[in-house]
N, C-alpha and C positions, 0 to 999 in steps of 0.2 A: 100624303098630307105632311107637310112640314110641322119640326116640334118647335121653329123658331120661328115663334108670330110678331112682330112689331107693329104697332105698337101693343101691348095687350093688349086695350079695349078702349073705340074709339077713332078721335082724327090724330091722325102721327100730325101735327101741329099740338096737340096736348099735352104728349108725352116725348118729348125731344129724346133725342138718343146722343150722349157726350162722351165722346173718344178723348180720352185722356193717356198720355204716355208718361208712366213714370220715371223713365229713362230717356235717353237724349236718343230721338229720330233722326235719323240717317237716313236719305232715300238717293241714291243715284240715278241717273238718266245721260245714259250715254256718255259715262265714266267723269260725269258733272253732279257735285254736291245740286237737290235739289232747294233753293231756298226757302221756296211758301210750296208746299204740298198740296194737290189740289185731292179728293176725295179719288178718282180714279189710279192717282199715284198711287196714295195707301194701301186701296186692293189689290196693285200690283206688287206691291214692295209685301202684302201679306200672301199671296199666291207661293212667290217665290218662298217665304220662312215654310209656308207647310211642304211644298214639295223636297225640302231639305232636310224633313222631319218626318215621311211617309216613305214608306217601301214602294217599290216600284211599280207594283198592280195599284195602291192607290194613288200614286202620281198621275196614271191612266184616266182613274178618276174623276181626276183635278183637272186633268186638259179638257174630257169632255163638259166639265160647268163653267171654266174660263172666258169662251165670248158670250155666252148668257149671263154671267155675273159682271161682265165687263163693262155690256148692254146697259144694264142697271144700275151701273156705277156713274158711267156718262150721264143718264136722267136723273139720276138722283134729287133731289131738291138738298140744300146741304149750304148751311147757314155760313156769316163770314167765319175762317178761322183765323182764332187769337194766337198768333207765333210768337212766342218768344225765344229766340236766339240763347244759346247755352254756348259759353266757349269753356269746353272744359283743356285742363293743360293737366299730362303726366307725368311725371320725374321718373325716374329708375334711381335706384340708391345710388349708382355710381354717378347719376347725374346731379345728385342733391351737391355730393361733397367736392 
């Protein structure tokens, strides 16, 4: 039994679930910035941060729940997302002066 139930209690139409990124998202696809992310994106682009962050027997893991989570990500039901575009721009000191 899983300990992550969504929604708690109820129709998942009740209790929406809202992915918010505090930081500016980055998603590549075939070495192209992705511009509007679509929900399967994001499961891939979070696949990749765990297996970068997991020892090697859980990497294993991770490939075995990949096409069943992936499954689930293509059905999803998964409301418009609100993009807003972030251009951030970085100096280096020797570039300031």
């Amino acid at each position: 039994m899983s300990l992550a139930i969504w929604p708690v209690a109820g129709d998942p139409a009740s209790a929406p679930c809202r992915l918010f990124f505090s930081a500016p998202l980055r998603l590549l696809k075939e070495k192209r910035l992705i511009e509007t992310p679509t929900f399967p994106d994001l499961v891939v682009g979070a696949f990749r941060r765990l297996r970068s962050l997991v020892g090697e027997e859980d990497q294993t893991k991770l490939n075995d729940l990949h096409d069943e989570i992936m499954d689930i990500a293509r059905i999803a039901q998964v409301a418009g997302a609100d993009w807003e575009r972030l251009d951030l721009v970085c100096y280096s000191g020797s570039q300031k002066s």
